[in-house]
C-alpha positions as CSV (number, residue, x, y, z in Angstrom):
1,X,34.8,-6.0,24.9
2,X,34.5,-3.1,27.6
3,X,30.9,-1.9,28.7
4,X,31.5,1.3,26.6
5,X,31.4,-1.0,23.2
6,X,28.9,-3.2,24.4
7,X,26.6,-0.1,24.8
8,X,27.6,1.4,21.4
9,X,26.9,-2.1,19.7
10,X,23.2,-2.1,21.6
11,X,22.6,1.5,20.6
12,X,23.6,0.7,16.9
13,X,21.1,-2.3,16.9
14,X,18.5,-0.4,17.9
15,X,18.9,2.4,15.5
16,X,18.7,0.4,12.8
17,X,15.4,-1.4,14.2
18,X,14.3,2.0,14.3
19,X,15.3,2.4,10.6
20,X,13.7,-0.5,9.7
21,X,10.3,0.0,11.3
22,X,9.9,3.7,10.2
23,X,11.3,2.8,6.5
24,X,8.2,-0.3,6.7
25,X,5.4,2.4,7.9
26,X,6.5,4.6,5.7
27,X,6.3,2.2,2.1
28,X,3.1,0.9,3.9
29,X,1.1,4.7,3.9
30,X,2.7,5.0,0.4
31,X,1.1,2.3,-0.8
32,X,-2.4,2.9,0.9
33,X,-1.9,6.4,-0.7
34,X,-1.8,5.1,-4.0
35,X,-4.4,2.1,-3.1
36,X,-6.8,4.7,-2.4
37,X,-6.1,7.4,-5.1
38,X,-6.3,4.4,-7.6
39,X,-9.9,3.6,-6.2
40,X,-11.3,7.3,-6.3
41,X,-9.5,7.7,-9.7
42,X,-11.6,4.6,-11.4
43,X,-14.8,5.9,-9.1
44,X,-14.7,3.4,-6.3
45,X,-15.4,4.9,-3.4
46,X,-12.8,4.2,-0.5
47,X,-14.7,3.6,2.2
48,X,-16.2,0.5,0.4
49,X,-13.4,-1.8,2.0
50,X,-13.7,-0.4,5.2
51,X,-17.5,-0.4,6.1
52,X,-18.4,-3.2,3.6
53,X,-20.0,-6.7,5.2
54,X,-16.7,-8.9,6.5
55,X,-16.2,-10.5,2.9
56,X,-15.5,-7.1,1.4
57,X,-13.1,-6.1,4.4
58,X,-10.9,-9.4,4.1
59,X,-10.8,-8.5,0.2
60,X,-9.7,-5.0,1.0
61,X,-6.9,-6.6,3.2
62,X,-6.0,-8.8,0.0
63,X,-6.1,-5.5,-2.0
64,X,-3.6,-4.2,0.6
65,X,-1.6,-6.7,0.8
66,X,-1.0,-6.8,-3.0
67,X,-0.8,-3.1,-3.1
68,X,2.4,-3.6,-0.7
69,X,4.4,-5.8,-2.8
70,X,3.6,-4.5,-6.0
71,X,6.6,-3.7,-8.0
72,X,5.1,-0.9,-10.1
73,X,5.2,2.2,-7.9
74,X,6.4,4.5,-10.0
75,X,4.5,3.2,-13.2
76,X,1.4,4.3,-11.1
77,X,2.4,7.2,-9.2
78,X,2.5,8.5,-13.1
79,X,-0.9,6.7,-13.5
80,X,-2.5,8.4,-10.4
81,X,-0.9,11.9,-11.9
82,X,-1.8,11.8,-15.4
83,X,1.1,11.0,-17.2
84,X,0.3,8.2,-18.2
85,X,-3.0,7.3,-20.8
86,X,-4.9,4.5,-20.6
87,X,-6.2,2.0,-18.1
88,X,-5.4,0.7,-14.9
89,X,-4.3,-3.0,-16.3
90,X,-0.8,-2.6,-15.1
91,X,-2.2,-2.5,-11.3
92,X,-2.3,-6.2,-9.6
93,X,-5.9,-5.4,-7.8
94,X,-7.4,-3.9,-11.4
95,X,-9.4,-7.1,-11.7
96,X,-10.5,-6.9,-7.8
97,X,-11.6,-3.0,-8.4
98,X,-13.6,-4.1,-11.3
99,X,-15.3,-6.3,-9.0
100,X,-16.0,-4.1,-6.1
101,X,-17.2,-1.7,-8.8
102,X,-19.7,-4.3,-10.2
103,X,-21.0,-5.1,-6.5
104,X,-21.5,-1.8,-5.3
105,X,-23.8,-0.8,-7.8
């Protein structure tokens, strides 16, 4: 292997690290997106898990967490739009909602 591969092969690597990272940030803002318009759509206000007490903020990092590995984007991108009638029971963090709801009022 001559220095010319041995650059390609380094510049390759680090384009798809590159990939990878931008292709992570971008699912993550999707899913806070949808977080978020899945609290203001049940009345929750956002801000609740951000400038709550440090109970509420480690429960909003749950909510994200489970908002990031949820399997049911497009189901609530529908949801969040509309298209779809009823409640919010497909969405792992409904229960936790409910109970944020409850607390802050």
């Amino acid at each position: 292997m001559d220095l010319t591969q041995i650059s390609a092969a380094i510049i390759m690597v680090g384009l798809v690290a590159a990939c990878f990272v931008w292709l992570q940030s971008s699912m993550a803002a999707a899913s806070a997106k949808r977080m978020m318009g899945m609290m203001k759509r049940i009345g929750l206000d956002p801000w609740t898990i951000r400038r709550g007490d440090p109970q509420t903020m480690t429960i909003g990092k749950q909510l994200r967490r489970r908002c990031r590995r949820c399997s049911r984007e497009a189901l609530c991108e529908r949801w969040l739009a509309g298209k779809v009638e009823g409640g919010n029971t497909f969405c792992p963090n409904a229960e936790t909602f409910r109970n944020l709801q409850e607390l802050a009022y």
